[in-house]
KERO-42558 format. One record per atom (N, C-alpha, C): residue in one letter; x, y, z. Coordinates in pm, whole numbers, plus 50000, padded with zeros to 5 digits. Each point is the difference from the previous one (the first is absolute). Layout:
% KERO-42558
aXYZ/...
***
This chain:
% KERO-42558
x538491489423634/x499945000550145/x500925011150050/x499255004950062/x501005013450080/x500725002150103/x500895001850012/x501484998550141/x499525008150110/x499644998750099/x499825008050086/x501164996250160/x500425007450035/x500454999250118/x499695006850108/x500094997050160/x499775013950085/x501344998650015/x500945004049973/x501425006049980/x500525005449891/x500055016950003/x500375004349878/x500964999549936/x501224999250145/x501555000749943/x500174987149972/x499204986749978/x500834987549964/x499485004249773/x500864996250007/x500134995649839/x499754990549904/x499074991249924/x499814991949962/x501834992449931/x499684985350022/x501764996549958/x499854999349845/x498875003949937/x500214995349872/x500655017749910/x499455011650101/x500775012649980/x500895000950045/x500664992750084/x501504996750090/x500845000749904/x499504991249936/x501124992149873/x500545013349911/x499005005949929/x500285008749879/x500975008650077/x501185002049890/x501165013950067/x499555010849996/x500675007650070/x499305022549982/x500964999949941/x499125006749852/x500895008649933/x500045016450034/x501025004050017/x500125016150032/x500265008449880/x499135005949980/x500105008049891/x501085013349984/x500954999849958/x500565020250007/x499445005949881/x500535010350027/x499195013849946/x501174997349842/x499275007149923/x500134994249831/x501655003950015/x500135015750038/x501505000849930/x500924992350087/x499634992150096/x501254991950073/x500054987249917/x499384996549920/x500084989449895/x500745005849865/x500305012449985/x500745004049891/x501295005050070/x500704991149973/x501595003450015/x500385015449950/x500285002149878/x500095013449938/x499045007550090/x498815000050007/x499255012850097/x500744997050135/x500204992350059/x500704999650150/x501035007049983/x501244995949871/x501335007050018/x499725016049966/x499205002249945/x499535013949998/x499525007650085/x499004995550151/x499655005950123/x501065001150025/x501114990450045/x500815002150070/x500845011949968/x500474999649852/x500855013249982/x499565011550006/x498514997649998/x499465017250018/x499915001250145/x499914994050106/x500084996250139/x501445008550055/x501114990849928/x501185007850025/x500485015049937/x499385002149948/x500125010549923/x499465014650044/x498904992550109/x498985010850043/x500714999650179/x501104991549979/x500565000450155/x501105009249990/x499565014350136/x501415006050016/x500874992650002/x501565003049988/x501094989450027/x501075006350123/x499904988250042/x500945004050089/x501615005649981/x500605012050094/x500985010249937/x501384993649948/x499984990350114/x501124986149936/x500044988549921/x498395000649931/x500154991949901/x500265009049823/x499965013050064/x500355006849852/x500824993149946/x500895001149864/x501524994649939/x500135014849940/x501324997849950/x500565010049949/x500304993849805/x499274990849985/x500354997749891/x500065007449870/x498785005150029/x500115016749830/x500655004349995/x500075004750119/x501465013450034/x501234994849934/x500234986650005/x501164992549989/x500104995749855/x498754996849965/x499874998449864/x500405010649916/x499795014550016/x499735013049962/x501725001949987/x500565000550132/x500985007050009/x500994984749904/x500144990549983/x500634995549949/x499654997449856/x498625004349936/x500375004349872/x500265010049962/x500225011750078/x500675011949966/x501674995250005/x500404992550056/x501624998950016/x500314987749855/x498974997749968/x500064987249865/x500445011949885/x498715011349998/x499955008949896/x501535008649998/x500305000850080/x501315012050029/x501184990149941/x499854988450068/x501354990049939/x499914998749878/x498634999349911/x500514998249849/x499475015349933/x499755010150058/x500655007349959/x501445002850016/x500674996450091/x501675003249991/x500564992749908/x499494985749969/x500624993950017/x499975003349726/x498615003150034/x499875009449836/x500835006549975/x500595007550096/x500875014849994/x500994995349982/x500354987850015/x501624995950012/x500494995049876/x498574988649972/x500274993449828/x500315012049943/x498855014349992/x500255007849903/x501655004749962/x500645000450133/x501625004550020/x500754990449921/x499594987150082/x500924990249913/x500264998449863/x498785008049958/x499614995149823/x500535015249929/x500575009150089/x500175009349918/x501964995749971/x499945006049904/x501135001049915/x501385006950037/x501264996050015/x500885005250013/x500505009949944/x499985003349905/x500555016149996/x499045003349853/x499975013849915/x498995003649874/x501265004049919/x499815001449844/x500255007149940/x500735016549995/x499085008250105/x500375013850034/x500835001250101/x501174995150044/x500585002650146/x499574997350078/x498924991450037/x499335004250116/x500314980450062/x499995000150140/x500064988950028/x499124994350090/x499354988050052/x499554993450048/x499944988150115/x499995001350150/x499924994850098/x500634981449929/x501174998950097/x500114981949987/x499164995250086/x499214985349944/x499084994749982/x500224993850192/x501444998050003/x499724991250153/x500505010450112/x500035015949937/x500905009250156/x498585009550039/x498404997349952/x499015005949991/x499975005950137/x500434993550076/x499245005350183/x501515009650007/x501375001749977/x500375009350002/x500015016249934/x498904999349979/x499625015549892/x498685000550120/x499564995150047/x498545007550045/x500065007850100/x499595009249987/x500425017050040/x498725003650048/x499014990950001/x498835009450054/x499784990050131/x500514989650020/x499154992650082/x500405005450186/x500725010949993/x500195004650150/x498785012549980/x499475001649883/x498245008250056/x498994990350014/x500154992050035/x498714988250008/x498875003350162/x501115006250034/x498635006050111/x499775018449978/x499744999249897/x500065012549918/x498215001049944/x499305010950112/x498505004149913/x499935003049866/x501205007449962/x500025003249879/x500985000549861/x501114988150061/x500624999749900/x499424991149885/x499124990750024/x499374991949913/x501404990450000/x500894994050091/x501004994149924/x499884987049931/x498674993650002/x500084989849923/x499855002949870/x499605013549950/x499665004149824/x500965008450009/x501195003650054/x500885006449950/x500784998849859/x500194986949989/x501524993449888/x498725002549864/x498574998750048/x499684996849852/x498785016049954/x500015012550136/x499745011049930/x501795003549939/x500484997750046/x501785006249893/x499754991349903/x499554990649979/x500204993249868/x499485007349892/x498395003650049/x498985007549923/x500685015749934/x500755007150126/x500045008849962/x501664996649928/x500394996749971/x501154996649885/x499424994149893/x499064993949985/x499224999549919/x499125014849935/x499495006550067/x499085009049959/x501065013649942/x501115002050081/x500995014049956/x500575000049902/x499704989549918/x500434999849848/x499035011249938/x498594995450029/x498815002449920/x499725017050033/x500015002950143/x500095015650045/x500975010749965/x500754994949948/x501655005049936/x499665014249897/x500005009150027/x500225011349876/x501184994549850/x499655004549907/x500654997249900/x501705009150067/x501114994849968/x500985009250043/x500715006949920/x499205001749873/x500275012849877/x498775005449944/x499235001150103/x498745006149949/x500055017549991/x501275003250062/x500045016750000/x500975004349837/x499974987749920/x500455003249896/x498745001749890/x498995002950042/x498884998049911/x498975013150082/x500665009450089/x499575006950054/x499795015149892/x499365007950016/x499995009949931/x500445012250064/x499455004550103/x500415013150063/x500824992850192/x500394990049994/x500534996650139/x501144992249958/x501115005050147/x501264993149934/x499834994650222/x501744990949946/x500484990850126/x500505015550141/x500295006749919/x500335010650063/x498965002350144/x498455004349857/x498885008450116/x499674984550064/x499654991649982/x499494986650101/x500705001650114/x501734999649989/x500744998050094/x499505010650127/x499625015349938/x499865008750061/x498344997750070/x499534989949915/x498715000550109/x499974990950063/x500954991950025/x499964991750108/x500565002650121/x500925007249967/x501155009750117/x499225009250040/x498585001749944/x498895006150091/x499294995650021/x499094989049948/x499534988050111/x500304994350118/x501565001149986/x501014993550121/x499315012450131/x499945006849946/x500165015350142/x498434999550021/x499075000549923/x498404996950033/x499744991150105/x500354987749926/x500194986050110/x500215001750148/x501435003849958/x500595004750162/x498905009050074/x499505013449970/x499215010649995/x498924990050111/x498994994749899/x499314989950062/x500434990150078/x500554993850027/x500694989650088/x499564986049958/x499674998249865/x499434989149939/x500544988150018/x499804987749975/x500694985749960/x501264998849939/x500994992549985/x501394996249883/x499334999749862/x498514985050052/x499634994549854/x499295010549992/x499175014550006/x499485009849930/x500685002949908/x501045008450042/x501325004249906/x500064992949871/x500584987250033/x500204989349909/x499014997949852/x498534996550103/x498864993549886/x499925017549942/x500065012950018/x499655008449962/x500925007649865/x501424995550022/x500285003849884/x500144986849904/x499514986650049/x499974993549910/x498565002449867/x499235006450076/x498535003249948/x500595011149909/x500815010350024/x500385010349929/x500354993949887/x500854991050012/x501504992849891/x498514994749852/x499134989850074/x499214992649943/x498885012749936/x500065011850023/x498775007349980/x500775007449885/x501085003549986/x500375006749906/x500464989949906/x500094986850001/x500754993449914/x498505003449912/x498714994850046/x498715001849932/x499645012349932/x501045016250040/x499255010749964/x501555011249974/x499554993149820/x501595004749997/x499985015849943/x499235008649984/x499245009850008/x499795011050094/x500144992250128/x499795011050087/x500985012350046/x499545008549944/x500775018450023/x500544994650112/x501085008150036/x500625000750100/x499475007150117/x499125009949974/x498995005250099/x499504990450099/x499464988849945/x499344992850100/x500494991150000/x501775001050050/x500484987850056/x500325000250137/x499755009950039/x499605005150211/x499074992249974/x498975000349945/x498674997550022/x499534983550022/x500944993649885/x500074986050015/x500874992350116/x500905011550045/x500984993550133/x499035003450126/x498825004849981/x499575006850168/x499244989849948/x499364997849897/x498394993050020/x500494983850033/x501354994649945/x500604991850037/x500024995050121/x500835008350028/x499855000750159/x498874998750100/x498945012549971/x498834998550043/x499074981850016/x499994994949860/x499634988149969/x500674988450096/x501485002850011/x500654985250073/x499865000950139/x499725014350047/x499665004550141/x498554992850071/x499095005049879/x499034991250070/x500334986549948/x500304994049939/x500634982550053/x500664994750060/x500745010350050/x501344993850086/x499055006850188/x499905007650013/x500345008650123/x498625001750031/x499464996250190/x499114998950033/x499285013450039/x501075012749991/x499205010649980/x500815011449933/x499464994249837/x500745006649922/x499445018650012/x501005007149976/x499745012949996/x498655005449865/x499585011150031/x498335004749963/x500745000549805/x499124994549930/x500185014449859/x500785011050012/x498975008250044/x500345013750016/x501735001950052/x500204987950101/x501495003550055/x501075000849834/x499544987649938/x500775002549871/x500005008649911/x498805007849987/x499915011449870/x500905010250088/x499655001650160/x500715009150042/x501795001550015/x500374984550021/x501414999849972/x500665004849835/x499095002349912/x500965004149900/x499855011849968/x499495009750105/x499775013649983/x498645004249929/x499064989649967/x498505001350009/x500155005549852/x501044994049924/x500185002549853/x499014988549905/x499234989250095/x499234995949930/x498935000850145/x498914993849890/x498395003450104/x499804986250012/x499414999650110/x499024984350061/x499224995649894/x499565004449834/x499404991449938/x500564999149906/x501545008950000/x501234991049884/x500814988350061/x499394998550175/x500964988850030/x498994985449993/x498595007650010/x499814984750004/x499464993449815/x500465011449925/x499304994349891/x501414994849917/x501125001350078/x501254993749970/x500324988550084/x499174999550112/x499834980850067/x499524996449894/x498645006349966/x499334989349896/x500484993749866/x501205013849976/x500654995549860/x501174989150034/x500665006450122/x500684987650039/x500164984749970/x499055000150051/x499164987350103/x499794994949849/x499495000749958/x499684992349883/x500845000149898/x501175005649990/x501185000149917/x500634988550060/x500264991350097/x500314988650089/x499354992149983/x498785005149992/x499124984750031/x499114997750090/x500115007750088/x500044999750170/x500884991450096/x501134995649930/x500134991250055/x501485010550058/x499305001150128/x501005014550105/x501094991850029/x499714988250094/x501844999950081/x500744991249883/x501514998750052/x500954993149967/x500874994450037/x500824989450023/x500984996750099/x501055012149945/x500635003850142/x501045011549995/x501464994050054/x500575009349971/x501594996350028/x499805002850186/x499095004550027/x499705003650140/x499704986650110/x499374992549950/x499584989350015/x500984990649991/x500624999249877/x501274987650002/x500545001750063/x500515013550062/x501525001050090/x499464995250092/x498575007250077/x500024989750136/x500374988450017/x499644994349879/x500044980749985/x501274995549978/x500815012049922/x501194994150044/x500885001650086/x499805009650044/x500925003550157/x499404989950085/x498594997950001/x499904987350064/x501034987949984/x500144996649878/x500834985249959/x501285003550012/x500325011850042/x501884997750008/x499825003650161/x498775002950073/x500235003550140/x500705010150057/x499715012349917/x500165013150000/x498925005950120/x500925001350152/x499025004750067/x500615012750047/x501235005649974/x500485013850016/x499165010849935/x499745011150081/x499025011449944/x500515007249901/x501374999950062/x500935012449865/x499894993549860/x500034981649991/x500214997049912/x498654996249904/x499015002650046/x498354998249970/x499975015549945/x500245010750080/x499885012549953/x501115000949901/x500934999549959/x500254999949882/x500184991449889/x499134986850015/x499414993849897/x498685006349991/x499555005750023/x498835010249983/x500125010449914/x501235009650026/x500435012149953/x500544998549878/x500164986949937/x501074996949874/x498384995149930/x498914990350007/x498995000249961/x499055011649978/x500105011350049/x499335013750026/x500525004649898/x501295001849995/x501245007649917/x499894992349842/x499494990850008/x499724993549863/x498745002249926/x498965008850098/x498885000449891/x500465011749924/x500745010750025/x500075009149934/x500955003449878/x500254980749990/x500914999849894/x498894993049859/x500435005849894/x499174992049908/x500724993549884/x501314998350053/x500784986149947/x500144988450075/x499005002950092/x500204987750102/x498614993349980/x499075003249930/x498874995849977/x500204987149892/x501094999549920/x499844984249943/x500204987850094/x500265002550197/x500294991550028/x498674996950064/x499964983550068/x498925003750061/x499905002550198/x498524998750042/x500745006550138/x500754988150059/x499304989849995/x500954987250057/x501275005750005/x500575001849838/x501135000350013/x500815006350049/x499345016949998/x500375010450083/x500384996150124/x498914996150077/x499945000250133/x501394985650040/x500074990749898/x501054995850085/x501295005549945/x500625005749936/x501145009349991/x499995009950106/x498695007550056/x499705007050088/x500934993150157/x499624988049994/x500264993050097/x501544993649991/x500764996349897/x500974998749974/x501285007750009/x499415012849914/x500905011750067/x500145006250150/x498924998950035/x500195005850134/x500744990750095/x499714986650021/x500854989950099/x501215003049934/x500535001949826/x501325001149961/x500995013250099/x498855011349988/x500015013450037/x500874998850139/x498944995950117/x499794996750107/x501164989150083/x500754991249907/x500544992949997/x499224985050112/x498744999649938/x499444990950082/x500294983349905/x500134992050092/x500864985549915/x498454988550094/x500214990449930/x499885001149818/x499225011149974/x500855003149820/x499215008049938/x498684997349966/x500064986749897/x498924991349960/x499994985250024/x499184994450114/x500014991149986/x499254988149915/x499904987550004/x499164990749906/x498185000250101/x500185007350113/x498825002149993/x499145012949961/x500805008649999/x499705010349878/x500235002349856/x500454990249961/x499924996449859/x498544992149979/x499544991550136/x499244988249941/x498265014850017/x499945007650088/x498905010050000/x500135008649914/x501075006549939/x500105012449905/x500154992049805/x499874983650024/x500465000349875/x501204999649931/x501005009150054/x501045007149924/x501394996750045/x501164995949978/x501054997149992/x500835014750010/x500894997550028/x501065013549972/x500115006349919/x500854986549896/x499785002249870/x498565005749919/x498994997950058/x499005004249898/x499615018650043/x500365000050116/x499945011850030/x501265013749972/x500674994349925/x501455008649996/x499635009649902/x499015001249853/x499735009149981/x499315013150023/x498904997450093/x499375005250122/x500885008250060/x500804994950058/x501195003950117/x500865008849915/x500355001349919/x500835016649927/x499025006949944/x499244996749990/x498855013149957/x499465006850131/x500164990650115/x499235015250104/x501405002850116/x501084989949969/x500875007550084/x500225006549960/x500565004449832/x500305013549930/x499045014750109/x498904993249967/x498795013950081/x500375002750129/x500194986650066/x500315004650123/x501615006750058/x500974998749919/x500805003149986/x500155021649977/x499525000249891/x499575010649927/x499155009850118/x499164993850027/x499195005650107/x500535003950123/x501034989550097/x500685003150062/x501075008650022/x500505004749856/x501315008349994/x499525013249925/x498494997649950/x499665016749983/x499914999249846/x500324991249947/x500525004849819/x498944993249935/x499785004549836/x498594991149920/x498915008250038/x499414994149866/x498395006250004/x499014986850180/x500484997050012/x499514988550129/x500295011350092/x501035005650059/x499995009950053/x499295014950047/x499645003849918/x498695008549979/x498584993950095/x499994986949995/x498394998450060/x500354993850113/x499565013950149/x500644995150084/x499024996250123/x498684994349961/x498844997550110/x500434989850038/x500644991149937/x499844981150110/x501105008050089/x501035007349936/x501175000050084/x499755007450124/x499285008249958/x499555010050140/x499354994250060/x498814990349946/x499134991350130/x500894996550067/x501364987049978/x500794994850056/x500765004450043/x499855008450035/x501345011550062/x499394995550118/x499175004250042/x499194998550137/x500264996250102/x499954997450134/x500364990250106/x499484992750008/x498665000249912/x498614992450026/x500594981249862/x500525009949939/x500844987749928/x501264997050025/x500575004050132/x501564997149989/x501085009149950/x499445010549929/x500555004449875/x501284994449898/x499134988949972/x500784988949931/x500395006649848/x499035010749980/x500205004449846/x501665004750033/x500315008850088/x501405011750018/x501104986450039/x499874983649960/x501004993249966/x500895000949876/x501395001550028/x500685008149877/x500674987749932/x499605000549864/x500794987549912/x501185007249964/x501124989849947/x500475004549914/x500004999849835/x500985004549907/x499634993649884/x500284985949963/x501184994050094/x500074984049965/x498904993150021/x498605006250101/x499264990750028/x498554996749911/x500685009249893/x498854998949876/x500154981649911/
***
């Protein structure tokens, strides 16, 4: 039997009864797909400028300050764990006075001092100036060259240098290349020992100096007694009589570092810890020492000189290594020179380029300081 009504909107009560079910759409029945609209929802919402955070930034910058603390904090064990004094004279920082030796930390707003790798490139290079070292009796195995002519070609290197207006460390790495090139070539005529001091030179010029002078300037400084393809086919012999391995830590280098650690900021007294390091390459009994060591006798004598107090303190013992005592043989072998040099007498006398550089105003003319003989 069939329901009919003339009223559409009444409802039979027996469809009254049954509930409406409301259906949603599939993914509102999947939890996981819902929490997933939503995050792509927010994700696809600009954000407002005050709900940014600063949290990366914060994250970022405070693991960079994590990394820096244990790097310092590496640098310090390494100190602690080093050893109080060696075998050779040489002595070693106490374990609890570490923050009174640090000498670099007033360049810390320094582009280019690097002062956080300062303590451990000096380590390297006291390490490495053993290995760069010329033999210091290799001119006893020489055939046609004596201590005499070297001396004489360095006392003309000295005046080239100047000539050019080159670097300290040119000078320096250049007759160390000489020292190391003849220890290898014990043979070579005396003819071409100009030849090995210019090409020397030439070689440390372009490593050191950002606009080193032409070739040609060098064949021409020695009176064009050699040609542009005897100089460069004596780089090549050079160069590979070494190794290639061009620079070296120099006595040029230590002194800075140690006039740093005794706080040597007088000019007179920088320029003639300069002039006593200069005055030492052209010695070749001074070659058994090394430059470390040079350079702090360099520095020793002159505050002695100068009468600057302290002479040596324990924080220039703890950067140079060296004790007084370890330096006292050092110290009569070049005051003798400087002595000698100053009063005119000795074969030291004769080679007079450092002295004339330092004559200068441009150095103080710290060289025309007159010793006496007690101060040998």
């Amino acid at each position: 039997m069939q329901y009919q009504s003339n009223d559409e909107n009444v409802v039979p009560a027996a469809l009254r009864a049954r509930p409406t079910r409301v259906f949603k759409p599939l993914a509102d029945r999947n939890i996981k797909a819902v929490h997933g609209e939503k995050l792509k929802a927010q994700a696809m919402r600009r954000p407002v400028l005050g709900e940014i955070t600063n949290n990366k930034i914060t994250v970022t910058k405070n693991k960079k300050d994590q990394l820096h603390e244990q790097k310092v904090a590496r640098r310090q064990e390494v100190i602690r764990r080093t050893s109080l004094a060696t075998t050779d004279g040489t002595i070693e920082p106490e374990l609890e006075s570490r923050h009174e030796f640090d000498i670099d930390f007033e360049d810390k707003d320094s582009a280019v001092a690097c002062h956080q790798y300062a303590a451990d490139i000096y380590k390297y290079y006291f390490e490495i100036e053993k290995v760069r070292m010329p033999n210091a009796n290799y001119m006893a195995d020489q055939c046609d060259i004596n201590t005499k002519m070297r001396g004489i070609l360095v006392d003309w290197l000295v005046d080239v240098h100047a000539k050019y207006h080159l670097e300290p460390q040119t000078l320096h790495i250049a007759v160390n290349l000489v020292d190391r090139h003849l220890e290898k070539n014990v043979t070579l005529p005396r003819a071409r020992l100009q030849l090995v001091g210019v090409t020397s030179l030439f070689i440390a010029s372009k490593y050191e100096e950002i606009y080193p002078p032409e070739a040609s300037d060098f064949v021409k400084i020695t009176d064009n007694a050699y040609s542009l393809p005897e100089l460069f086919k004596m780089e090549e012999e050079l160069l590979a009589s070494i190794g290639y391995r061009v620079t070296a830590p120099t006595a040029y280098q230590f002194m800075n570092r140690f006039l740093k650690a005794t706080a040597t900021k007088d000019d007179k007294l920088r320029h003639y810890a300069h002039y006593i390091i200069d005055r030492c390459l052209q010695e070749y009994k001074l070659l058994k020492y090394k430059p470390s060591i040079l350079a702090a006798t360099a520095v020793y004598l002159t505050r002695t000189y100068m009468d600057a107090t302290p002479v040596w303190s324990p924080t220039a013992e703890y950067h140079s290594t060296y004790s007084e005592a370890a330096l006292a043989p050092c110290m009569k072998d070049i005051s003798d020179m400087l002595v000698n040099v100053s009063l005119g007498v000795g074969k030291s006398a004769k080679l007079t380029a450092v002295k004339r550089k330092f004559s200068k105003e441009k150095y103080l003319s710290v060289s025309l300081f007159q010793l006496k003989p007690s101060d040998a």
